[in-house]
N, C-alpha and C positions, 0 to 999 in steps of 0.2 A: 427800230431795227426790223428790217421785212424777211432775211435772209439767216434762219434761226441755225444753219448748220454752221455758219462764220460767229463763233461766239466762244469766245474764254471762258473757262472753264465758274460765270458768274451770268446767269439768265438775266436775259435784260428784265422780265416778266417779277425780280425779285423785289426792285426799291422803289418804294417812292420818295427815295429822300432827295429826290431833283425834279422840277417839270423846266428846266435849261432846258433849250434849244440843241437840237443835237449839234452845232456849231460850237459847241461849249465845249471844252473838256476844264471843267469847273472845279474837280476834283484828285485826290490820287486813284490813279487808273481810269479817269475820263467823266465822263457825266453819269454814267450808268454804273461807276465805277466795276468796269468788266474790259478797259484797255483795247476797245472796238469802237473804230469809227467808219462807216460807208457811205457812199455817196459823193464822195468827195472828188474823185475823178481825178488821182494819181496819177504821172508818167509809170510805166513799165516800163520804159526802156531807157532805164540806167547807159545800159552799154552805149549805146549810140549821143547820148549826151547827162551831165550829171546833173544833178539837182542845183540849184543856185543859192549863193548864202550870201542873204537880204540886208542882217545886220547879227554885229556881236555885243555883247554886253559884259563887261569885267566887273567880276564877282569876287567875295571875300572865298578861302576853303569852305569844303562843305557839301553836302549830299542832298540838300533839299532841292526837289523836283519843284515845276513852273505849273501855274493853272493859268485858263484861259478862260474870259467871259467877253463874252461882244469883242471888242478890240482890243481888249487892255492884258497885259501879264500881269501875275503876281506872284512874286517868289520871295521864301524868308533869307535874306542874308545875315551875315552877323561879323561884328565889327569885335576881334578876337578878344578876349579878356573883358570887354567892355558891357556891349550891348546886343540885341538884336534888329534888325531892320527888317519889315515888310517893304518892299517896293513893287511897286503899281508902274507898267509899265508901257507904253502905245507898241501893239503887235506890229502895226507894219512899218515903223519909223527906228525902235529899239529905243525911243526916250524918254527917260524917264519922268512920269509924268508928276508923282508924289511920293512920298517916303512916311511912314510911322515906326519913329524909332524910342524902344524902351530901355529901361538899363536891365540889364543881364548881367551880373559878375560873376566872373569863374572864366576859371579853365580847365579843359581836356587832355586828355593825351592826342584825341584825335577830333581836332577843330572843327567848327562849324556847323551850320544847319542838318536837320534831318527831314523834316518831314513837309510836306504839300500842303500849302492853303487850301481850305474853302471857301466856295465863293457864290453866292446868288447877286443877285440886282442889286442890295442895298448894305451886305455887308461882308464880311472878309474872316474865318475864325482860322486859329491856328497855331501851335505850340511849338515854342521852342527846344533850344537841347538841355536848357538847362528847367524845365518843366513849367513856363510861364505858359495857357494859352490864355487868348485874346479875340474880341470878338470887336472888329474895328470895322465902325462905320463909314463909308465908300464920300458920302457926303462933308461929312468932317474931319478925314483923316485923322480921327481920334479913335481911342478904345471906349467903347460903349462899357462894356464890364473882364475883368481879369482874376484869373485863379493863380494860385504856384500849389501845380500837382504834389512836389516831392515836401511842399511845407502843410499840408491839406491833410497827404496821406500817407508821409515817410516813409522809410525803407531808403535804402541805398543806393546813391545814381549810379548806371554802369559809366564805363570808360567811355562809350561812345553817347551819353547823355538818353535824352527822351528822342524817341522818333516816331512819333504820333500822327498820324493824318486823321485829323475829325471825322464822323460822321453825323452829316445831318439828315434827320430822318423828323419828317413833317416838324413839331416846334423844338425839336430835341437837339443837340448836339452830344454825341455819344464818343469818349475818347477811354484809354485805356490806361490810368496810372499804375497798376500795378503792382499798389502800394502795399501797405503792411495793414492799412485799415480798409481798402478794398481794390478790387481788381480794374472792374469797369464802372464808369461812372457818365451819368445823361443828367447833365445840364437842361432849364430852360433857354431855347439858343439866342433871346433875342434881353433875360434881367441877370444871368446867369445864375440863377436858385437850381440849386440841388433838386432834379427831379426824383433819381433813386442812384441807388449806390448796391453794388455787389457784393456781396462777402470778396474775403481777401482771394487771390490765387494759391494753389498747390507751391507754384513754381517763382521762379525769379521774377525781378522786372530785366525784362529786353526787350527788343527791339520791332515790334512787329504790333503790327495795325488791327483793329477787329475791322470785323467786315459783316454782312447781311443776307442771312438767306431766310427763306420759306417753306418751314416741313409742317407736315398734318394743318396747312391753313394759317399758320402763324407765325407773325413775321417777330424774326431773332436776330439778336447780335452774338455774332461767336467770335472765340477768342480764343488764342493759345497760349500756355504758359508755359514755359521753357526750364524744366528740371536744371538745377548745378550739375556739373561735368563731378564724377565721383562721389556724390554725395548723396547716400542711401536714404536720410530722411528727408529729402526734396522730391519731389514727384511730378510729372507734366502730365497736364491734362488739356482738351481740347472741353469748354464748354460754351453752354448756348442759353442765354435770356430772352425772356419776351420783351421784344425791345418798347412797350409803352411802360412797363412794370416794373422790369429790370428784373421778376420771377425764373427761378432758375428752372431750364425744362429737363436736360439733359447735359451727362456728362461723360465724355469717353478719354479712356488712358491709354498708351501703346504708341504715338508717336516714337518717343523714345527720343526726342530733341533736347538737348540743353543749351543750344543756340538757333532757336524759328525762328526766322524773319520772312519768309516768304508768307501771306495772309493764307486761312482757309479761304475756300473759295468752292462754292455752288454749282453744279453745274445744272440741275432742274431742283425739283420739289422733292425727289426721293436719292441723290447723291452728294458727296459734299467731299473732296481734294485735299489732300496735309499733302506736302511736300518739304522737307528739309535737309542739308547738308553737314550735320551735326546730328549723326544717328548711335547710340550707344556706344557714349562716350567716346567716339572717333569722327575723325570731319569725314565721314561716309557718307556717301547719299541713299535716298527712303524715297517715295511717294507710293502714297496711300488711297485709295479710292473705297468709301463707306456709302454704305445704301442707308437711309434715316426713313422709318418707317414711323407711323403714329397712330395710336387708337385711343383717340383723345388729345389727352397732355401726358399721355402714358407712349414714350419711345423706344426704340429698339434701334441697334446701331449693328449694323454685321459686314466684314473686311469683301470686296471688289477683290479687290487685290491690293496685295504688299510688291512694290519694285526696290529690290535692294541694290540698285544696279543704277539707279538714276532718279535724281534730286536736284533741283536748285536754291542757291542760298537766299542770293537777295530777291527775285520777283517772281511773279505768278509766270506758271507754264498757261498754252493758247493751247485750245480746242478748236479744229479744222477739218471739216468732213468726218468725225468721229475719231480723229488723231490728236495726238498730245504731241506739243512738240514743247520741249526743256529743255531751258539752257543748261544742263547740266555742268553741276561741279564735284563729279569725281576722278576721277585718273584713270583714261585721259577727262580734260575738260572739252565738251563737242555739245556740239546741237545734237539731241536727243530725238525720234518719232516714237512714240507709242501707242498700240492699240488701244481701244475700251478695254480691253482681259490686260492691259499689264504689260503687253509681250514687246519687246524692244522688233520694230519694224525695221532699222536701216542695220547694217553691219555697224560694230564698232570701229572709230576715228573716220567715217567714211561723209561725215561731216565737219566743220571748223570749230573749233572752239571761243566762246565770245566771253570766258572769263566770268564778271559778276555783273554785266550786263544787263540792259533792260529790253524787252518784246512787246512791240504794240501791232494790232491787225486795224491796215487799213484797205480799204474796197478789197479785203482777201488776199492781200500782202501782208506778209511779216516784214516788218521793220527791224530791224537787232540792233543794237550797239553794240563793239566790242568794249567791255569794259578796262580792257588796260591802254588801248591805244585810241579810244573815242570814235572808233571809223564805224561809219554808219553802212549798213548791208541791207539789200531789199531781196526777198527772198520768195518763191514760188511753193508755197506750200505743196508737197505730194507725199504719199506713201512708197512712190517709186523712189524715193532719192534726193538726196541733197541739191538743191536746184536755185543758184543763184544768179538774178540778174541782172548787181551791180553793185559796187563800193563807192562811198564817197568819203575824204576824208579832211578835216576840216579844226582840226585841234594838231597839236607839236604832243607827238609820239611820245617822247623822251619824257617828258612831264605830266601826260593825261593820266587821271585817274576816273571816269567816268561809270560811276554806281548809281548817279541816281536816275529815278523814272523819266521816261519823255512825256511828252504832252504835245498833242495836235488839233488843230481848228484852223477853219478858215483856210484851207491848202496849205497851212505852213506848219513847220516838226519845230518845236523849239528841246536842245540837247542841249548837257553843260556837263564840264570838266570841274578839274577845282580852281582853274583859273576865271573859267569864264561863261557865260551863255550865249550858242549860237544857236540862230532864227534860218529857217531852210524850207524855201518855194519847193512844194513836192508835184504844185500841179502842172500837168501835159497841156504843154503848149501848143 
């Protein structure tokens, strides 16, 4: 990435748990897992003619987002009551090239996949909702080695299952059980041996991903744990391990979430972003902005700012010229701008509201999904104002339910419903 001001609120500068091709969105939220792709040489001009949709793909329900390596998809489906299915799938054709399918039993209240494969050259990691992950080799359409999180490390599946996107960080794979015997846990990513293991969480298990930053020099995995609604001896906290050690560095309380899904998220080496829609004990929105300062392995955490005014539930808000822009989910529900200070920049409702939607920046476009009717929107980043330059829409209104992440490579946006995945040419012809 050469253009450091077009960057979500996640420094490319932070991981090295990818050297993918920046053609890759490999991961949840991309290669860099920071939900930014440039270079790619997008149409802007929506209005004048729409994006074209390549190919579809029908999928079981479910909210698990699509990765992309070289030419292939991979997304977890799941075959209801029964089982799970990874499928591997040819990006510019939509066919299916292979399938690894395990048994999974159970049922949910609320069906289907949750979370995004990982994916390098040679192998594929990635957990189910009912807490299998899997580390499946590309060669043999088998599973190299497999855990079950909630038999590992119990505690109680929520309603919506596991929603885990791996992190791989050089031979590590780092995922977040949650459990009652620990929190986060880093596998070796290629015999699956127990690298380290976290003390338990303050908080519940839900739904929400760790992710990767870099304070005083060292690189961490943080994580959020999501206090019970009402429940005085639960407690959420936001902490941070050294992620070769699993050594706990720091740990800050004040969110005030008992339902986080949206991941922390970095924006340099001295700030770090909570955002959620489940702010003391009301579905209120929060985002938080902490400066993380180090003298040593001796930290200090002190508040940017508190917005009690606006929060997103399911994904990361984008950093744009020094702008926050959030999907916000409070009343109203609207695209959000705010300062570095905090300060809401557009008037309230003076933007659309896209529901529980996903955001990706591509060459310095916002991409949005609305999350209730799947209609995809390309959007002009400003501080002057809501600025849009075109809708496409490509799923049946009446039935979409569209929550999970996008994924882009190779000029094409791949989006899904709970019926289905659609593939969509974004490049200017």
């Amino acid at each position: 990435m050469k253009n450091f001001v077009l960057v979500i609120f996640l420094s490319i500068t932070l991981f090295s748990c990818t050297q993918s091709d920046k053609n890759n969105w490999n991961q949840y939220l991309g290669a860099n897992r920071n939900a930014v792709a440039e270079g790619a040489g997008i149409s802007r001009v929506w209005a004048e003619e729409l994006p074209e949709k390549l190919w579809e793909f029908e999928l079981g329900s479910g909210y698990g987002g699509a990765s992309i390596f070289n030419d292939e998809v991979f997304v977890l489906d799941r075959i209801e009551g029964e089982a799970d299915v990874l499928r591997c799938l040819d990006l510019n054709t939509g066919q299916e090239k292979w399938n690894y399918k395990y048994e999974a039993k159970g049922k949910l209240p609320y069906p289907g996949s949750r979370a995004v494969p990982t994916v390098d050259e040679n192998y594929i990691w990635c957990v189910g909702p009912h807490g299998d992950i899997n580390c499946i080799d590309k060669n043999t359409h088998q599973s190299l080695w497999s855990h079950n999180l909630l038999e590992d490390y119990g505690g109680e599946i929520q309603r919506w299952g596991f929603s885990i996107s791996p992190i791989v960080f050089n031979d590590l794979v780092i995922v977040a059980p949650q459990g009652e015997k620990a929190g986060v846990v880093a596998y070796n990513k290629l015999t699956g041996e127990v690298a380290w293991e976290s003390r338990r969480l303050t908080g519940q298990r839900f739904h929400v991903s760790p992710t990767l930053g870099k304070y005083g020099g060292i690189d961490q995995v943080i994580m959020i744990s999501s206090c019970v609604k009402g429940d005085e001896f639960s407690t959420d906290e936001v902490v941070s391990f050294e992620v070769n050690t699993g050594k706990e560095l720091w740990r800050y309380e004040g969110i005030n979430s008992f339902a986080c899904i949206a991941p922390p998220l970095a924006i340099d080496e001295n700030r770090l972003m909570l955002t959620s829609c489940a702010y003391k004990d009301k579905y209120n929105p929060v985002s938080i902005l902490l400066e993380v300062t180090a003298d040593g392995e001796n930290f200090q955490l002190n508040e940017v700012f508190r917005n009690e005014d606006a929060g997103c539930k399911m994904h990361p808000p984008l950093l744009v010229n020094d702008h926050i822009y959030i999907n916000n989910n409070g009343r109203p529900n609207e695209l959000v701008c705010l300062n570095l200070q905090g300060e809401r920049v557009w008037e309230k409702e003076s933007a659309p509201g896209f529901e529980m939607g996903s955001m990706i920046l591509v060459d310095g476009l916002i991409i949005n999904q609305n999350g209730k009717n799947g209609d995809i929107h390309l959007i002009e980043p400003t501080p002057e104002g809501y600025k849009e330059l075109g809708k496409a829409s490509f799923f049946d209104a009446d039935k979409s339910q569209a929550w999970s992440p996008m994924a882009f490579g190779k000029g094409k946006l791949l989006v899904r419903d709970m019926e289905k995945m659609v593939c969509v040419n974004l490049m200017a012809k």
